[in-house]
N, C-alpha and C positions, 0 to 999 in steps of 0.2 A: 504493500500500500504506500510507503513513505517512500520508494523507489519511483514510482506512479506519477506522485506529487512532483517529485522536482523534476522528472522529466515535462509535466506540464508549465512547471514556472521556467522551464529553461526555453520553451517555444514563446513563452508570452516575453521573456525578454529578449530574444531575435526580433519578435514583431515590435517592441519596443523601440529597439537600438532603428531598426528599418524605418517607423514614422519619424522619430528624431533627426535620422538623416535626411529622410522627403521636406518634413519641414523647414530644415537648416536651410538648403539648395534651392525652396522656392523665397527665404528669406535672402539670400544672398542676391536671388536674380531682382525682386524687391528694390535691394541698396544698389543695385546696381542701376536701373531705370533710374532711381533718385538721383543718381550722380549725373544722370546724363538730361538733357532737355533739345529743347528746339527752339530754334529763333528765325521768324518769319519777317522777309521783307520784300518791298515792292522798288523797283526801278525803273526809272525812266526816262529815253535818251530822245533828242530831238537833235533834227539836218534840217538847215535850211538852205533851197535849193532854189536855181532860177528857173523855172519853168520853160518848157521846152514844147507846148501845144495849149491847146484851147479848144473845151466842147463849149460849142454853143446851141440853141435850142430856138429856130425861129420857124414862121408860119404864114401863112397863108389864111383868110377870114373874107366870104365875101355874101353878098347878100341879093337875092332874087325873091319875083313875086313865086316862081315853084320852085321845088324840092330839086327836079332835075335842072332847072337853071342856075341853081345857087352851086350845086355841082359841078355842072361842066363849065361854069366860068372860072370856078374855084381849081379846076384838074388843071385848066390850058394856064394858069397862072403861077400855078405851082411847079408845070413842065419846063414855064420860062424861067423861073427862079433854078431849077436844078441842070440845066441847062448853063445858064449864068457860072454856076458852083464849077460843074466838071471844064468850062473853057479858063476859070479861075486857077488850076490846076488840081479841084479837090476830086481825087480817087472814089473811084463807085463802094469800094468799102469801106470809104468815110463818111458816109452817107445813107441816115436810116430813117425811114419814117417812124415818128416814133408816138402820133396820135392822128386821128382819122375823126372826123365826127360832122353827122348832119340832122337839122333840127326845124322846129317850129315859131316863127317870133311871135310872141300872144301880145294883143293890145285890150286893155277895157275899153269899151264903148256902151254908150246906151242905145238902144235899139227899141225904138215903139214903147218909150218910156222906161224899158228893164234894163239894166246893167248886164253887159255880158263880155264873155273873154273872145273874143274872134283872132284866127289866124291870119295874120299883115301881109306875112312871107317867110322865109324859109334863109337858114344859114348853114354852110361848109365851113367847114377848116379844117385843115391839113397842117402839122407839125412836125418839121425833120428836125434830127440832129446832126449837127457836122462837126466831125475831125478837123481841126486845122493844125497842119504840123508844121506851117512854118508861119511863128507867129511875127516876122513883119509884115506880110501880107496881110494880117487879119483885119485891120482897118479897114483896107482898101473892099476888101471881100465882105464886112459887111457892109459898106456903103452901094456894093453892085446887088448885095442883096437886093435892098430897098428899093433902088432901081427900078429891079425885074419885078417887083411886085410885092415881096415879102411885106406886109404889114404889124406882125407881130413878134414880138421877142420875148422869149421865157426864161433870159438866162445865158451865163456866160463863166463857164469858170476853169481856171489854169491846172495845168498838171504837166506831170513826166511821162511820156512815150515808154522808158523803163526805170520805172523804182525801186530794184532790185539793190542798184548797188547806195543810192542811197537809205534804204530800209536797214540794210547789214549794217552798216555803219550807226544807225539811230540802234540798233539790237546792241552792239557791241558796248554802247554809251549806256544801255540802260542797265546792260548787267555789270558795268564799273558802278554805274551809281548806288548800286543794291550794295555791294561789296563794301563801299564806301560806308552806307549807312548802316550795316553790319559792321565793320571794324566800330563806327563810332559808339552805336548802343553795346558793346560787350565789353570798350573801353569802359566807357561811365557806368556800367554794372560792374567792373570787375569781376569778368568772366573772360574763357577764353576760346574761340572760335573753335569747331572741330569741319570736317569733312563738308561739301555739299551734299545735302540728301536727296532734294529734287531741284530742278530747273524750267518754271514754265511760262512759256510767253502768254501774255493775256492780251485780248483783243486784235491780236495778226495786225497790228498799225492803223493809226487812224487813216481818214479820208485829209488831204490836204487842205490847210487853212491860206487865205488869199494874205499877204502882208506888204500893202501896195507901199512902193520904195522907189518908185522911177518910173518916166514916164517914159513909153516908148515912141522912138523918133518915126512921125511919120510927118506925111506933105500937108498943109496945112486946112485942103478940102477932104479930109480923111476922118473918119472915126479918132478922134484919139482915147488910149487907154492907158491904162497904169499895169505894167507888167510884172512889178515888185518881187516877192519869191514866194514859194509857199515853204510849209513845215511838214516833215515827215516825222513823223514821231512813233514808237515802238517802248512797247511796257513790261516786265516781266518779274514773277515773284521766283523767290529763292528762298528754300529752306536749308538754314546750315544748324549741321549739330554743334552744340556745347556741354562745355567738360564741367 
């Protein structure tokens, strides 16, 4: 019987010794995590560049007592404007229609004493956008717009043909600035930087902002415009470990 016994307290102290050590090694992994942390930051690098094209966005709008004549006045007007564009030198793929639309003009009147909504005539408009990739021309180009007929404009705004290589550059500045403001919050914590844990760009760079800076030289019966530069800008956060 008393042989019995210690062989049962000799198993209960294996299992003993075995929780003690499970416990010890999840306490250890524990102080371990505790030593270690994360420090999240955000970067941000901007290029400013001189713009090297221009979408612009104009139209055609024209008005008949019918449907079909507010149309076909509106089609042969729009032919002559595009027309105008390609002896201009603008490329058939720089050139899209990029809104279409025919309508009703409503007038009130009173009629046999009632107030009523009656149809006057009828309105087209047609909408292209154009590439201009060489912006001294663009004055001139939109002034033959107008010309040929164009009546309406939606819009004008600069950009780069390729952004690529200024984009890498605003990338490269934004993970110095992250880095930067990591060295400086671990200095003022007294703490010390470990490894990069991840690296990820946020929002793929903005859309370029206009920053008019000069005017472009054109002839004095020309559109004048301000060609200034835009900004490419490029964002990215970083996680690095600390000790």
């Amino acid at each position: 019987m008393m042989a019995k016994v210690r062989r049962m307290l000799g198993v209960l102290g294996v299992l003993g010794l075995a929780g003690a050590l499970c416990a010890g090694a999840a306490f250890a992994q524990d102080l371990a995590q505790m030593d270690t942390g994360r420090l999240v930051v955000t970067g941000e690098g901007r290029v400013a560049a001189a713009p090297d094209m221009a979408m612009i966005t104009l139209g055609v709008r024209s008005d008949a007592r019918t449907a079909r004549d507010a149309l076909a006045h509106n089609s042969e007007r729009v032919a002559t404007v595009l027309d105008g564009l390609r002896a201009a030198g603008i490329a058939a793929r720089d050139m899209q229609t990029s809104g279409l639309s025919l309508g009703p003009n409503w007038e009130n009147r009173v009629v046999n004493g009632q107030p009523q909504n009656l149809i006057t005539g009828f309105t087209a408009a047609n909408m292209v956008t154009v590439r201009v990739r060489d912006l001294s021309g663009l004055g001139a180009i939109l002034d033959k717009v107008v010309a040929d007929g164009a009546n309406t404009f939606n819009g004008l705004q600069f950009d780069l043909q390729d952004r690529r290589a200024s984009l890498d550059k605003a990338r490269h500045r934004a993970v110095l600035d992250a880095r930067q403001k990591a060295d400086l919050y671990a200095k003022a914590a007294g703490l010390t930087l470990g490894p990069v844990l991840t690296l990820t760009e946020q929002g793929g760079g903005a859309r370029p902002q206009p920053m008019f800076a000069r005017e472009m030289s054109m002839a004095a019966d020309k559109v004048p415009l301000a060609e200034g530069e835009i900004d490419i800008t490029a964002q990215v956060e970083i996680v690095f470990a600390i000790k």
